[in-house]
Steps between C-alpha positions, in 0.01 A plus 500: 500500500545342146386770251319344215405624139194655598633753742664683266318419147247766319184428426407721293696358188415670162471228240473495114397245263773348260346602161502858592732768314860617689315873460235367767756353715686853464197715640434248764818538646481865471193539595568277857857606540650128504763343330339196381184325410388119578377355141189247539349278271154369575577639868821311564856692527690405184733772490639826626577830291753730660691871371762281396303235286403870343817645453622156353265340305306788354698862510846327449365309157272809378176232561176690461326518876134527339607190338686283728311305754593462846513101426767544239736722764425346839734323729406122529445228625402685836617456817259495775490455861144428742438729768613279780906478360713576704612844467861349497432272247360735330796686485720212395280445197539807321867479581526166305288609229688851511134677506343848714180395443254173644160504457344300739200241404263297740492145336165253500569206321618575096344860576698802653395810572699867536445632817834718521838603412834558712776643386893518608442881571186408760742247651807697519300808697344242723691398825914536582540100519362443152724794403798293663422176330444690128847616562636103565316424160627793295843455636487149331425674180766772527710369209196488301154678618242551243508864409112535523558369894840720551322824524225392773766317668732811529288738586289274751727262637878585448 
């Protein structure tokens, strides 16, 4: 059985609009427990605020959260993947574009829509082979994994 994105993405993705302040983000994420936000603009995924994009952008510099939108701190472009990747593929995409986080967009012509998010974490608790095969692709990074990855990676995979 192939898995694909959709067997292992939530749906339930909490979104927040680009021009919004940092201090909105901040409660969101509080208030839902997660670790990151999908951005939107006009109800596509432009970006993605994590803790880190936080830490870095706005604590580390003294920025003003009430102040400083979402738009100004976010990850981007975004990387997406539709429902029906293959889970593996999946996979190998955030490894080349040394990212956790994918959120995962149903596509209709020019227009795409958010319909879910997978993350490394969802993946790495999911099935022993998958576990097996993100150990092949970290070991290829072992000289240099991304430090956001290395923590999953140990305490999931390794």
């Amino acid at each position: 059985m192939v898995l694909r994105v959709r067997d292992v993405m939530v749906t339930n993705v909490v979104t927040l609009q680009s021009d919004q302040t940092v201090k909105d983000a901040a409660r969101l994420m509080s208030e839902y427990g997660i670790g990151c936000l999908v951005i939107l603009e006009d109800g596509r995924a432009v970006g993605m605020v994590t803790e880190r994009n936080m830490l870095d952008r706005v604590i580390a510099v003294a920025a003003d959260p009430e102040k400083t939108l979402v738009g100004q701190i976010m990850s981007k472009p975004v990387v997406t993947v539709e429902p029906d990747t293959v889970l593996e593929d999946a996979v190998k995409l955030m490894f080349n574009h040394r990212i956790k986080k994918l959120p995962v967009v149903e596509r209709s012509g020019a227009e795409s829509k958010l319909v879910g998010l997978v993350t490394l974490t969802d993946i790495a608790r999911l099935h022993p082979a998958l576990i097996e095969m993100l150990k092949g692709l970290f070991e290829t990074m072992r000289e240099n994994p991304p430090k956001h990855m290395e923590k999953v990676m140990n305490y999931y995979i390794v």
